[in-house]
C-alpha positions as CSV (number, residue, x, y, z in Angstrom):
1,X,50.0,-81.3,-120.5
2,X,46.8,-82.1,-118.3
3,X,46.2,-84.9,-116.0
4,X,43.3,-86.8,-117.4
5,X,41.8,-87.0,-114.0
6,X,41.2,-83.6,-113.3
7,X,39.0,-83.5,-116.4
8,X,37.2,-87.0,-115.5
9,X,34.0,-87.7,-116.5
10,X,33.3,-90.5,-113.9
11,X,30.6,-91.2,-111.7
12,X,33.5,-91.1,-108.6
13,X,33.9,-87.5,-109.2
14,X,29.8,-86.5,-108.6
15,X,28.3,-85.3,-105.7
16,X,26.0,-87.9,-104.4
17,X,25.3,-86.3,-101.4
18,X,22.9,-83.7,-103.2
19,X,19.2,-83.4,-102.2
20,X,16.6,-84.3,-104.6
21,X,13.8,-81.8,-104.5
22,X,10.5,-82.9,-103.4
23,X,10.8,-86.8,-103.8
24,X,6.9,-87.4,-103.1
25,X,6.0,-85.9,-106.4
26,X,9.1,-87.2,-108.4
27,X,9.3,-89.4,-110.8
28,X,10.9,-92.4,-110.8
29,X,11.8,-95.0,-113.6
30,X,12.3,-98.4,-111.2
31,X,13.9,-101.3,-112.9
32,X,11.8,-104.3,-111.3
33,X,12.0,-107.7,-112.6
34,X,9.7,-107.6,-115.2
35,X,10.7,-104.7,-116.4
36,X,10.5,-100.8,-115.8
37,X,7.7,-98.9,-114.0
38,X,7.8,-95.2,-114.4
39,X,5.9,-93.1,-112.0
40,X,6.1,-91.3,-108.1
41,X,6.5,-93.5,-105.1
42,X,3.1,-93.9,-104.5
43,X,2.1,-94.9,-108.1
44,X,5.0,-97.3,-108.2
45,X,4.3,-99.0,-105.2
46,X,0.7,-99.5,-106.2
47,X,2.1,-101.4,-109.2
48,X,4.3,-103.3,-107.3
49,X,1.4,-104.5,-105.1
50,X,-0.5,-105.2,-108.2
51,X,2.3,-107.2,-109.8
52,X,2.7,-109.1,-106.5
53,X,-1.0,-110.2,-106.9
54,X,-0.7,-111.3,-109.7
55,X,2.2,-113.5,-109.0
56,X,0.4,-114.6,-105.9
57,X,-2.6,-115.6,-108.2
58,X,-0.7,-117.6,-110.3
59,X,1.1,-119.2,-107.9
60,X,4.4,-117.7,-108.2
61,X,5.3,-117.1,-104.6
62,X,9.1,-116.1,-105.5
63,X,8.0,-113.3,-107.8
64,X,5.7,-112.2,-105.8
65,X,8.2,-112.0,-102.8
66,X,10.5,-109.9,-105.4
67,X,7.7,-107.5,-105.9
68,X,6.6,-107.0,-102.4
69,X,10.4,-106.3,-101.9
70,X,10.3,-103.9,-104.2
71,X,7.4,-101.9,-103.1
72,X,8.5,-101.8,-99.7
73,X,11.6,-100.1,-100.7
74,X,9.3,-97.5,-102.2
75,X,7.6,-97.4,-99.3
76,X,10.7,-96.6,-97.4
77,X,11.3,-93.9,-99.0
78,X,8.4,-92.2,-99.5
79,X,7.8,-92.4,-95.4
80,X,11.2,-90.9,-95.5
81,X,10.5,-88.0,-97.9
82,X,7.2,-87.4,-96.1
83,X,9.1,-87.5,-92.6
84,X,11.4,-85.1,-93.7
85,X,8.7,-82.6,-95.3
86,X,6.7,-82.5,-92.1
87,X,9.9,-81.7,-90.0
88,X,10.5,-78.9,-92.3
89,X,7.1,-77.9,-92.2
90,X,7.6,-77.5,-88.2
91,X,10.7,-76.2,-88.1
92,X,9.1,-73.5,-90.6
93,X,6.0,-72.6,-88.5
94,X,8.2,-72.4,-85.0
95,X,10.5,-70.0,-86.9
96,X,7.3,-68.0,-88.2
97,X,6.0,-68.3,-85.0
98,X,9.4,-67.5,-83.4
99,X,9.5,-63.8,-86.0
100,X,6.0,-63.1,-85.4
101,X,6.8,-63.0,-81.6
102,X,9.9,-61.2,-82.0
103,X,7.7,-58.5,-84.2
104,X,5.0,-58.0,-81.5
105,X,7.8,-57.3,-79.0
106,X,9.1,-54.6,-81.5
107,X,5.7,-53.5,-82.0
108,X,5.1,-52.8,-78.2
109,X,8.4,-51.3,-77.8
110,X,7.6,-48.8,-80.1
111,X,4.2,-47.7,-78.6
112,X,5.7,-47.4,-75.4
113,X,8.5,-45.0,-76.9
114,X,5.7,-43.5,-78.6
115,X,3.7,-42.6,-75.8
116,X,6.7,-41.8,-74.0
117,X,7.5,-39.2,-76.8
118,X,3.7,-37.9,-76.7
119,X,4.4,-37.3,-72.9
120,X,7.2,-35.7,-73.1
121,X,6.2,-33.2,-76.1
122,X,3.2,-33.0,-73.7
123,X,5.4,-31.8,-70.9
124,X,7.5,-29.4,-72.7
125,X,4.0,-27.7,-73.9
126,X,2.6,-27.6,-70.1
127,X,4.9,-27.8,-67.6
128,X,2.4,-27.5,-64.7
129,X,1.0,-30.8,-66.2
130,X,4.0,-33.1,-65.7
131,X,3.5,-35.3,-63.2
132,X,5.9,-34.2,-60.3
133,X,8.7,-35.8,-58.5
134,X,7.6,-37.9,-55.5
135,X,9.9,-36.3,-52.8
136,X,9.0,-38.3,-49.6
137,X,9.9,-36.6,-46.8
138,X,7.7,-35.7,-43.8
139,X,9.0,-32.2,-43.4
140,X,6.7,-30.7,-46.4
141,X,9.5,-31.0,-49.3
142,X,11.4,-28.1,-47.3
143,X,15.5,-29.3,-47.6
144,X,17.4,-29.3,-44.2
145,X,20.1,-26.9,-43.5
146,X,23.0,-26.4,-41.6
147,X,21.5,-23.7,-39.6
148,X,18.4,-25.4,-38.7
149,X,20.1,-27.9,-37.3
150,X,21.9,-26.2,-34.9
151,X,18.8,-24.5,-34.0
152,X,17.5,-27.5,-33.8
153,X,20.3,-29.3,-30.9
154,X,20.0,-26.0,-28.9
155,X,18.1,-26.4,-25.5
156,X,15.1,-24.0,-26.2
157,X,14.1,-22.5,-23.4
158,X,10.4,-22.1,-22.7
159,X,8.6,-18.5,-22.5
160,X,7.4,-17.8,-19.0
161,X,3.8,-17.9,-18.7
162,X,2.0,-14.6,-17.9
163,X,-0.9,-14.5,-15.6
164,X,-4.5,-14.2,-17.1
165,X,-6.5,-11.4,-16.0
166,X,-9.8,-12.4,-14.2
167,X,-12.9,-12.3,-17.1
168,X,-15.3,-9.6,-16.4
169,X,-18.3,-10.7,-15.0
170,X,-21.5,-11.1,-16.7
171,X,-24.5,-8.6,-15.8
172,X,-27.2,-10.2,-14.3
173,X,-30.2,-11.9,-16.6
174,X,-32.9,-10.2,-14.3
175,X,-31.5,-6.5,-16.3
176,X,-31.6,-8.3,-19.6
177,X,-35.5,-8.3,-20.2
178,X,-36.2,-4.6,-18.6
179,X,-33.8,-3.2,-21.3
180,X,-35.8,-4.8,-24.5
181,X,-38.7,-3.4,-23.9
């Protein structure tokens, strides 16, 4: 046979700690003093205030104090419920904000491995046009060898210089003119 308390019915057994939807635009039923008021926060506070006028008008300040009570606990909670909507509504648009970010990084990673693809396709069509390595080194991009380095640490000896033969000496500019005519 079956405990009785696993199948209880009692209020112990619920989850109180549930949310409840949008509470701004629920609807309430209040039991107030002078009877039930049925309506959102905002429409049960206004009746709240109105019934604590009307106490105050007829010079019931201890019903009116009950009312005022009453409408500030509505009050409460709907600065509560609009508290905790606007956080969410923040929280939202820094995680939009947050995924829009991460999708223009995405976005510009792409294009740059598209245009790095487009280059290289480029490349592979016209190898003349790829942009050549920058070598750096002062001899002309000629590599070093063994050889020319030993060429190099040898004492070079220098070539004797030969004598210059004496120019030929000009003709005189008194012959020049006779000959042209």
């Amino acid at each position: 046979m079956r405990s009785s308390k696993s199948r209880s019915r009692s209020k112990g057994n619920r989850n109180n700690n549930r949310q409840v939807g949008n509470v701004v635009n629920r609807v309430f039923d209040s039991s107030g003093p002078e009877g039930k008021v049925r309506g959102t926060p905002q429409q049960i506070i206004d009746k709240y205030n109105q019934l604590a006028r009307d106490a105050t008008l007829s010079n019931d300040r201890v019903a009116a104090e009950n009312f005022q009570q009453h409408a500030e606990h509505y009050t409460r909670m709907l600065g509560e419920a609009l508290r905790e909507q606007e956080a969410r509504r923040e929280q939202q648009e820094r995680e939009q904000a947050e995924r829009q970010q991460q999708q223009r990084e995405r976005d510009r990673e792409r294009e740059e491995q598209r245009k790095q693809r487009q280059q290289e396709e480029a490349n592979k069509a016209d190898p003349g046009s790829a942009p050549q390595p920058d070598l750096g080194d002062s001899n002309g991009g000629l590599v070093e060898t063994p050889e020319a380095q030993i060429i190099a640490a040898e004492p070079q000896a220098e070539k004797p210089k030969r004598p210059r033969k004496p120019r030929k000496p000009k003709a005189p500019e008194s012959d020049a003119p006779e000959a042209a005519e």
